[in-house]
C-alpha positions as CSV (number, residue, x, y, z in Angstrom):
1,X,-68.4,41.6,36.7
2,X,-69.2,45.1,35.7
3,X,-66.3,47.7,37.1
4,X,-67.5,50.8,39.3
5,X,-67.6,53.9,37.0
6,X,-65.4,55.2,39.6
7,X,-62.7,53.3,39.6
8,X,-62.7,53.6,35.5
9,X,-62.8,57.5,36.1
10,X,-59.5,57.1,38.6
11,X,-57.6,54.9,35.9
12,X,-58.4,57.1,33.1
13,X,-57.8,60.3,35.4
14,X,-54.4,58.2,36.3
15,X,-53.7,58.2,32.6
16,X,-54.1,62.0,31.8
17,X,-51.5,62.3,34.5
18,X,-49.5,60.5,33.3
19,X,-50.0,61.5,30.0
20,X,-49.1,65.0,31.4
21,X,-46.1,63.7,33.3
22,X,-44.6,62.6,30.6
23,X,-44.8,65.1,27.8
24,X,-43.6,67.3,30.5
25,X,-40.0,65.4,30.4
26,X,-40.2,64.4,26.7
27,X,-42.1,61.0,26.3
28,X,-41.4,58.9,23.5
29,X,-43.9,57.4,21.1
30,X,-44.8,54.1,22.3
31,X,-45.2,55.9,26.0
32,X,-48.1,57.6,24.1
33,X,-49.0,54.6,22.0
34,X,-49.1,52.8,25.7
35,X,-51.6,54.9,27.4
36,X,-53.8,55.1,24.7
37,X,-54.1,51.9,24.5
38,X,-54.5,51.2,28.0
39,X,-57.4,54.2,28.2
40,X,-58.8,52.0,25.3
41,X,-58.6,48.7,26.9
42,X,-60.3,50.1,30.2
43,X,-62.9,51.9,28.4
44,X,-63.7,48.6,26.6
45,X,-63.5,46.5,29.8
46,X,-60.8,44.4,28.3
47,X,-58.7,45.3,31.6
48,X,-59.9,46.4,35.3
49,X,-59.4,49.4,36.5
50,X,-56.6,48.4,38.8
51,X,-54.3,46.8,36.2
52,X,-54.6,49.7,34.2
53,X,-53.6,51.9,37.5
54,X,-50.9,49.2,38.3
55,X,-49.7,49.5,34.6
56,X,-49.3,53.4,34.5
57,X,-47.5,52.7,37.9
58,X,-44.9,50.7,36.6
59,X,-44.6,52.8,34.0
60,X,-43.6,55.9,35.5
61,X,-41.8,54.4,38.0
62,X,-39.5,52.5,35.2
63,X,-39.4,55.9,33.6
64,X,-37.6,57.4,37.5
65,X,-35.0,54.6,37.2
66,X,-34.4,54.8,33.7
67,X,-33.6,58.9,33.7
């Protein structure tokens, strides 16, 4: 099932945030090497929309508890 270009423009907008949330407080490689692969992956179709949205998530939130 084809995804709504909508909700692939919300995951990859989620991504820039992200992207911008973390070089604000000093992201390490594989945070970068994360989100591009997971702009890839939703681009490609090789994920939904929503996982990629649930994966940035997780990943900012682990980055709150972590710091």
């Amino acid at each position: 099932m084809e995804q709504e270009p909508s909700s692939i423009n919300d995951a990859l907008a989620q991504i820039q945030f992200a992207r911008a949330q973390l070089s604000a407080t000093g992201a390490a490689d594989v945070e970068k090497g994360q989100l591009d692969a997971l702009e890839r992956q939703v681009m490609s179709g090789k994920i939904s929309a929503q996982e990629a949205m649930d994966k940035v998530r997780r990943m900012l939130e682990g980055r709150q508890d972590y710091h």
